[in-house]
C-alpha positions in Angstrom: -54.3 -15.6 -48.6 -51.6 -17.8 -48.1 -48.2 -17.1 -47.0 -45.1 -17.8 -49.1 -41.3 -18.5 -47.8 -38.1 -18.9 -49.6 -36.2 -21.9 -48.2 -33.5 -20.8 -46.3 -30.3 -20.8 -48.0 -27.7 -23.6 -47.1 -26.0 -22.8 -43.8 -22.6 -22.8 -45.8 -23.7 -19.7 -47.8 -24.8 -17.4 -45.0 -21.4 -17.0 -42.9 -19.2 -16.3 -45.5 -21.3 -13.2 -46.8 -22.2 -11.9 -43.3 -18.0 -12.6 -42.2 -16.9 -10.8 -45.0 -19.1 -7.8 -44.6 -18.1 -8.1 -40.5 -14.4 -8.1 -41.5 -15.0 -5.0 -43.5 -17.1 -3.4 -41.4 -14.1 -3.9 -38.8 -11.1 -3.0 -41.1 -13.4 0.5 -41.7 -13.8 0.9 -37.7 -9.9 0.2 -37.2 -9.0 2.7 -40.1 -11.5 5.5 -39.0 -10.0 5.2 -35.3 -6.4 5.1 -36.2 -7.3 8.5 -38.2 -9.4 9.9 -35.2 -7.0 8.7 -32.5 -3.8 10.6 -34.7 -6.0 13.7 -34.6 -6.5 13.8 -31.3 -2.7 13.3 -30.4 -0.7 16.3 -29.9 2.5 17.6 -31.9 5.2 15.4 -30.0 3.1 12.5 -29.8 2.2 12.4 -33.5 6.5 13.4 -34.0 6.9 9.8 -32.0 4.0 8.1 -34.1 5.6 8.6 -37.0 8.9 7.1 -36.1 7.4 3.7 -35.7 4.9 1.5 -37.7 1.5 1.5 -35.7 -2.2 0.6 -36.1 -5.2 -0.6 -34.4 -6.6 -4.0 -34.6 -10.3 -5.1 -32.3 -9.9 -8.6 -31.7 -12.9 -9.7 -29.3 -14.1 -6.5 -28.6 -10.6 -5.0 -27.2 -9.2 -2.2 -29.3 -5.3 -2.6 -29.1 -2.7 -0.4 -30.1 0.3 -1.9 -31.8 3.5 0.3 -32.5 6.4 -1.2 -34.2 9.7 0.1 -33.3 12.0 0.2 -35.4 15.2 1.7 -33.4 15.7 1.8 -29.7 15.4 5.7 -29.3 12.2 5.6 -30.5 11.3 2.3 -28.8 12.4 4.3 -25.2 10.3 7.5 -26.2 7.3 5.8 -27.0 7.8 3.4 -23.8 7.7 6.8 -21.6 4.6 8.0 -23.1 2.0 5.1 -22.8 0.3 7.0 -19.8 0.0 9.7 -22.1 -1.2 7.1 -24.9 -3.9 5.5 -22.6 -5.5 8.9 -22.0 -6.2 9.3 -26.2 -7.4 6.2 -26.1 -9.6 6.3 -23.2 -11.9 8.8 -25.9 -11.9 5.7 -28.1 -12.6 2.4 -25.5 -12.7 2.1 -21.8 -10.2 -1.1 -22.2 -7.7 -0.9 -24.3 -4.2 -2.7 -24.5 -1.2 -1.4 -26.2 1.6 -4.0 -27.5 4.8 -2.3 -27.9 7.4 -4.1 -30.4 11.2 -2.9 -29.3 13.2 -3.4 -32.7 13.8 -7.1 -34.0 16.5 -9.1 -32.0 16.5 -5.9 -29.3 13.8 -7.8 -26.5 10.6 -8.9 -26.9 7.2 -7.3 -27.2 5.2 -6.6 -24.2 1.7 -5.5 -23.8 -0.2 -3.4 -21.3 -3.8 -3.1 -20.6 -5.7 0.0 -19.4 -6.1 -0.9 -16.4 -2.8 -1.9 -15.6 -1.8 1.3 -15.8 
């Protein structure tokens, strides 16, 4: 009894199903940590969370946390608890950054890894 293949499909057509599915897949990780991580912070850190506009984005393989400041109190708070912030996200990824955005036209972004701290 013979064996029969299918041809394989043009290389165009297999990325763009398998990227799309990646991209959700990742969007679904992101989401489920950013709910996960929010749990697992305590009252004053969620009271600081929710001053600011954060999320969580993977980009090759490093979870960062990005939190959007949108006035300088909050920008200052939040700058004195990334210690704490690294130590609810060590339950998530052994090397995680965290980009901190001060207000628009108040400084410039900076970013910390893990390990730097």
């Amino acid at each position: 009894m013979g064996k029969f293949f299918l041809p394989p499909l043009p290389p165009d057509d297999q990325p763009s199903q398998s990227i799309h599915l990646d991209v959700l897949l990742l969007r679904q990780l992101e989401e489920a940590i950013c709910q996960k991580f929010y749990q697992a912070c305590g009252h004053i850190m969620r009271f600081l969370l929710s001053s600011c506009h954060w999320y969580f984005t993977i980009n090759a393989g490093t979870l960062t946390l990005l939190i959007i400041c949108y006035d300088l109190e909050s920008y200052w708070h939040i700058a004195n608890v990334v210690p704490d912030l690294f130590k609810k996200l060590k339950l998530f990824s052994n090397s995680a950054k965290i980009r901190l955005c001060p207000p628009v036209d108040k400084g410039v972004p900076w970013e910390v890894g893990m390990d730097e701290v």
